[in-house]
C-alpha positions as CSV (number, residue, x, y, z in Angstrom):
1,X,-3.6,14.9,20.1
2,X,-3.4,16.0,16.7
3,X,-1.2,14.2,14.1
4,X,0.9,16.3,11.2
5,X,2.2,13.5,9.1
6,X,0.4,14.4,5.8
7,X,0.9,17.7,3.7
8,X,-2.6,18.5,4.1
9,X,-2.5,18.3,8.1
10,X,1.1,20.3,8.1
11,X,-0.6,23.0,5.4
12,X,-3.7,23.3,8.1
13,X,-1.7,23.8,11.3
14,X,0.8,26.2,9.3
15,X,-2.3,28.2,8.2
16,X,-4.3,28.1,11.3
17,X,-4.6,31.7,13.8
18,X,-3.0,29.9,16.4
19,X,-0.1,29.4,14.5
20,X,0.6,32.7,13.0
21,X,0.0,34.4,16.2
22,X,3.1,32.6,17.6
23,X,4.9,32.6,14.8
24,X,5.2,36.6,15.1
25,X,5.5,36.3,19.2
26,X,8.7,34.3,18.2
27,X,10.5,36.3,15.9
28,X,10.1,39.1,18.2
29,X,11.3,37.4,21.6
30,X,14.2,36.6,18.9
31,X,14.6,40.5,18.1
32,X,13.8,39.4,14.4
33,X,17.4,37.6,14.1
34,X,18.9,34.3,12.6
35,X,19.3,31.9,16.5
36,X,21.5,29.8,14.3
37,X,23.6,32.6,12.6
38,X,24.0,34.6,16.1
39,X,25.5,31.2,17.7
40,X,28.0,31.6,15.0
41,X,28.9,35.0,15.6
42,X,26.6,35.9,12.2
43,X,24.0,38.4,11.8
44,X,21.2,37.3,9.7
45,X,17.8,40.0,9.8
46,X,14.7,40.6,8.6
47,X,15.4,43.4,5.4
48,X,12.0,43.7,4.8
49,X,12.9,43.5,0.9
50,X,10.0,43.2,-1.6
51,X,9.8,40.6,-4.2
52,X,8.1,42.3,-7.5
53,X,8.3,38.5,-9.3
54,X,6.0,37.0,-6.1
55,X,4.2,40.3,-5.2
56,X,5.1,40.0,-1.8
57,X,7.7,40.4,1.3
58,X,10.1,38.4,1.0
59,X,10.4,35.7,3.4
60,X,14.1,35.7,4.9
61,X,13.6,34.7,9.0
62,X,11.0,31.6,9.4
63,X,10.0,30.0,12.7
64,X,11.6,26.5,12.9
65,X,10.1,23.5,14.8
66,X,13.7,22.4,16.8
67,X,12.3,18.8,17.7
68,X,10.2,17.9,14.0
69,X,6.8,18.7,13.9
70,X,5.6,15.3,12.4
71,X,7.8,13.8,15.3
72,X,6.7,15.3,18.0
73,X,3.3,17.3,18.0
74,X,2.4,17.9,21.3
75,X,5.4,20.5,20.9
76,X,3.6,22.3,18.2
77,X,3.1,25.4,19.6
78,X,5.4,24.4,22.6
79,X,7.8,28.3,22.5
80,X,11.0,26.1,24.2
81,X,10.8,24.2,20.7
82,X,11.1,27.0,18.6
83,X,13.5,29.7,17.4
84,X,13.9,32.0,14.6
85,X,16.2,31.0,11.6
86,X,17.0,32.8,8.5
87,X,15.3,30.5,5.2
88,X,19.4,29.2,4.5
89,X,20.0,28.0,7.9
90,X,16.7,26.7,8.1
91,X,17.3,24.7,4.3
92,X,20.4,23.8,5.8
93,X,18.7,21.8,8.9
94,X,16.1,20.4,6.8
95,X,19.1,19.1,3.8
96,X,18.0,21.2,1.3
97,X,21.0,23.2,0.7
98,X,20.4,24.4,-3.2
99,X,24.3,26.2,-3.8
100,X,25.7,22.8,-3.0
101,X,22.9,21.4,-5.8
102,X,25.3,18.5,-7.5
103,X,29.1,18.1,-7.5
104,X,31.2,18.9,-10.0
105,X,32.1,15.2,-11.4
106,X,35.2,17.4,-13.2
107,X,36.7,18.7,-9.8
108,X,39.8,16.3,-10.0
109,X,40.1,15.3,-13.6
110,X,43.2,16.7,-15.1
111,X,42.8,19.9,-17.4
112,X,45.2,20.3,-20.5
């Protein structure tokens, strides 16, 4: 069974064929929406929007890995263990919310 516990190994399964040909098989089943959004009555798509700084679509639906790759590979390309979340949501799940980046150490002091 393969193992995904280094960046390199990720990197290579996330660029393999196999992989990509799923990953679109996915987000269609999904009708190209946000699974997490939808179960809170939200409506995240795919825009299609162009990024001019990157030169490239911008990514705004990626396929997420519900039980962690690294954790559990023999679910790597298992469909029940993946659904299509929008690149917030899927931050969100992996605790990389950026808007929430530091607290404001100010928020209680007294202003005068």
């Amino acid at each position: 069974m393969a193992q995904y516990k280094t960046q390199h190994q990720k990197r290579k399964f996330y660029d393999s064929c196999e992989w990509k040909k799923l990953r679109s098989e996915i987000k269609k089943r999904d009708n190209y929406e946000c699974q997490e959004c939808k179960r809170h009555g939200r409506l995240s798509i795919d825009t299609n929007e162009y990024s001019e700084s990157a030169k490239r679509k911008k990514i705004q639906l990626v396929v997420h890995h519900i039980k962690e790759l690294e954790h559990h590979p023999d679910l790597a390309l298992d469909e029940d263990n993946l659904e299509t979340v929008c690149v917030d949501c899927h931050n969100k799940e992996h605790g990389r919310d950026f808007r929430n980046k530091k607290p404001n150490k100010w928020q209680h002091d007294e202003r005068w």
